[in-house]
C-alpha positions in Angstrom: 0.0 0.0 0.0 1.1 3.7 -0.6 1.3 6.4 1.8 -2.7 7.3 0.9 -3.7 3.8 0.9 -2.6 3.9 4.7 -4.3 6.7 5.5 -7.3 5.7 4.2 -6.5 2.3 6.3 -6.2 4.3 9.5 -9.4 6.1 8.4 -11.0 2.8 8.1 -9.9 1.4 11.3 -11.1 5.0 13.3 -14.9 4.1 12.5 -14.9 1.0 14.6 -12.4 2.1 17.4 -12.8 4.0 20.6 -11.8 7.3 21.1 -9.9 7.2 23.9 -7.8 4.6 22.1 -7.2 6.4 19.1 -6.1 9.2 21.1 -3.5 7.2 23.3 -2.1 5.1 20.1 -1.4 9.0 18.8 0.2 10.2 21.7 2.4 7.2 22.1 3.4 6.7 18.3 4.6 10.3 18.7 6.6 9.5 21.6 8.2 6.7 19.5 12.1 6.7 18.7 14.7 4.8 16.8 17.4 7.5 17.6 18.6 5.5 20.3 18.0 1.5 21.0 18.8 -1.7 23.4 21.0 -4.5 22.1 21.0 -7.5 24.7 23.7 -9.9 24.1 23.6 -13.9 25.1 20.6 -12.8 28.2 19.6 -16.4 30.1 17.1 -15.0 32.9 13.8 -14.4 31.8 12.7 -11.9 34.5 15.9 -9.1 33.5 15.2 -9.8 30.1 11.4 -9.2 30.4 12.0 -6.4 32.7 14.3 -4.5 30.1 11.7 -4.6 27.3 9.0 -3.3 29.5 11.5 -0.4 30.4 11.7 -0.2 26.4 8.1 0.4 26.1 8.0 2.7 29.2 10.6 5.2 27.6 9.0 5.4 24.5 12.3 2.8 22.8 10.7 1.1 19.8 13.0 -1.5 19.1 15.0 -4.0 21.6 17.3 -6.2 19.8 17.9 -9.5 21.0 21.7 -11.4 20.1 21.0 -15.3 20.9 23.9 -16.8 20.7 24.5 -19.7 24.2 20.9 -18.5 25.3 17.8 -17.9 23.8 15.5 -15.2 24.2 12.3 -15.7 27.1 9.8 -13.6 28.2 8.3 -13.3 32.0 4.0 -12.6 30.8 4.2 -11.5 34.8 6.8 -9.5 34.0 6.6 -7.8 30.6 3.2 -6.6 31.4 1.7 -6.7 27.7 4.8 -4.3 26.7 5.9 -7.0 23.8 2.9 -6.2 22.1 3.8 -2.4 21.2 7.7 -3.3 20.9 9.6 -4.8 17.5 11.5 -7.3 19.2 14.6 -8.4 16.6 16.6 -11.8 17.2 19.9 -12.3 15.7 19.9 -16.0 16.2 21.1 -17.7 13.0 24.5 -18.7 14.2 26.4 -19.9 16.8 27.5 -16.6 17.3 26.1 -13.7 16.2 27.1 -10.8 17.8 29.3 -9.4 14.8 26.1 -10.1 12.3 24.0 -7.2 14.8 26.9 -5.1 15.2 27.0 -5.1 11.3 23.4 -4.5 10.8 23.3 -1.5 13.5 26.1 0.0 12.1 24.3 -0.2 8.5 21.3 1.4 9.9 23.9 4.5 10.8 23.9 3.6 15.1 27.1 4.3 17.0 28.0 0.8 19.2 27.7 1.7 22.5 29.2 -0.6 25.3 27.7 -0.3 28.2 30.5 -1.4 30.6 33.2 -0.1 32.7 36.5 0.3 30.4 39.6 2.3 30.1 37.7 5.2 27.5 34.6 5.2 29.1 32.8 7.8 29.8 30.0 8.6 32.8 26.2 8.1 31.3 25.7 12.1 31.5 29.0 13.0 29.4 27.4 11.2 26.6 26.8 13.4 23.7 23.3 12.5 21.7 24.1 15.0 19.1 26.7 12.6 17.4 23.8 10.5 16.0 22.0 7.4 16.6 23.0 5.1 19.3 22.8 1.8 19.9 23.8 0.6 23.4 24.7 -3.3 24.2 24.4 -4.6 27.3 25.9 -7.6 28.5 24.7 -10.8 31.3 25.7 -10.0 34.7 28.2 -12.7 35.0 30.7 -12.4 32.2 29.4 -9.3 31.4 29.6 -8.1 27.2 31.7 -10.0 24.8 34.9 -9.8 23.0 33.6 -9.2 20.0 31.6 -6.2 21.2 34.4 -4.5 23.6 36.6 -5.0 20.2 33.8 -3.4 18.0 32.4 -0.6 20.1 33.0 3.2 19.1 32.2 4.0 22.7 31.9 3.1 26.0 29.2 4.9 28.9 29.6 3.6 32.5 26.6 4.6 35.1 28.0 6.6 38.2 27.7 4.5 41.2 28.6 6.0 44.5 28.2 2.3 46.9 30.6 -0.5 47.3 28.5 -3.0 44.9 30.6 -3.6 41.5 27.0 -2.8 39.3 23.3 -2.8 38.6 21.9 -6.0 37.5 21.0 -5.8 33.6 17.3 -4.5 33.9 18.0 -1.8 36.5 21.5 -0.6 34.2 18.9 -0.7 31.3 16.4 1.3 32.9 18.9 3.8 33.7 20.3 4.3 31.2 16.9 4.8 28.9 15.6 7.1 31.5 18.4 9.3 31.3 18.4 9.4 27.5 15.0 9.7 27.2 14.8 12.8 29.0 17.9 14.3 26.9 16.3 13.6 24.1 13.7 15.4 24.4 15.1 18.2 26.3 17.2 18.7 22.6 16.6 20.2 19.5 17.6 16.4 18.2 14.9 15.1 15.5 14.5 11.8 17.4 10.8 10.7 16.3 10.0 8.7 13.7 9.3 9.6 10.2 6.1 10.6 8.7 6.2 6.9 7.1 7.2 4.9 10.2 4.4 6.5 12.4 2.1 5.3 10.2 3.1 2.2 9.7 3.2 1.7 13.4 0.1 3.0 14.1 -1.4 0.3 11.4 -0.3 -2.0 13.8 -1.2 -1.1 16.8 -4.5 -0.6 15.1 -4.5 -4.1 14.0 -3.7 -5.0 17.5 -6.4 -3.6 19.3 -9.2 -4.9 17.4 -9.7 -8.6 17.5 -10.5 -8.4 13.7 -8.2 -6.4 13.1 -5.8 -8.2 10.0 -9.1 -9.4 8.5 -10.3 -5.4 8.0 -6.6 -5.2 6.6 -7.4 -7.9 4.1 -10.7 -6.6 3.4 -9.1 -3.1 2.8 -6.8 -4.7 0.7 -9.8 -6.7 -1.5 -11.7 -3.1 -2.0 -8.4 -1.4 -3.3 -7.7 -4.5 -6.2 -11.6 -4.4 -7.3 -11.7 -0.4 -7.3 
């Protein structure tokens, strides 16, 4: 469908839906970003890794990319809270080890790779500077922390300023964090850190689809009345 076929989509969608929804779905999609976004290497507990996409959701992060590599990807329902149905979750799971094949792809999409770890040229979370473009930051399990292959790969390194004697956060609180903080930069800045005109609509199809029950079959419908027209 083109750009008016969508509209006329959303337009469709409107006549069946309640207000109050419409509105939120607006207010949200505009509070989307892909400026910055989560990359979770090789995660094996269910409740941090539940607990980070919920945070995703929360901070207005649209997508949370997921590096399976030793450990697969599971989700807490208790914990996510529904979030995983307004969040494009994307796996990198192919290979024994796929860290480099995500580093690659982020780096194609124009992110910076963003270790979030304590390291020789780190820098504290607030020093970071958003301005320099999109941002991808990995973060690592708690016991052996990020790879190899990311510490070798990174452009940057942030560490959180801690003040206690404990070495870290676990990976959902670091996570959270870190989103909150950047969140609020972002849109404290003159940065253009929403989605496109195109991207808000296609999310917002989506969502659309996924608050109505019938929702796909409208879509096909839709998509029946535009051939025969």
């Amino acid at each position: 469908m083109n750009f008016k076929q969508k509209q006329e989509l959303i337009q469709f969608f409107e006549t069946v839906m309640n207000e109050d929804r419409i509105e939120l779905i607006d207010k949200n999609v505009n509070n989307r970003t892909r400026y910055i976004t989560v990359v979770l290497e090789n995660i094996f507990q269910p409740q941090n890794a539940s607990a980070v996409m919920r945070s995703c959701d929360c901070f207005g992060v649209q997508d949370l990319h997921v590096i399976e590599n030793s450990n697969q990807y599971e989700l807490n329902p208790k914990v996510v809270m529904g979030s995983s149905k307004w969040i494009d979750l994307k796996r990198y799971n192919s290979k024994d080890e796929n860290t480099l094949d995500a580093i690659n792809h982020l780096r194609s999409e124009g992110y910076r790779i963003v270790a979030t770890t304590p390291h020789t040229n780190d820098i504290l979370l607030p020093d970071f500077d958003l301005a320099k473009g999109k941002a991808a930051f990995f973060f690592g399990t708690e016991l052996t922390g990020l790879s190899e292959v990311v510490m070798d790969n990174a452009d940057e390194f942030v560490k959180i300023p801690m003040y206690g004697f404990t070495e870290s956060f676990n990976i959902s609180v670091s996570a959270s964090l870190v989103l909150n903080h950047l969140a609020s930069d972002l849109r404290r800045s003159n940065i253009d850190w929403q989605l496109t005109a195109e991207e808000k609509l296609d999310l917002k199809l989506e969502w659309y689809k996924k608050s109505i029950k019938s929702g796909q079959k409208m879509i096909d419908r839709f998509k029946k009345s535009i051939k025969t027209q």
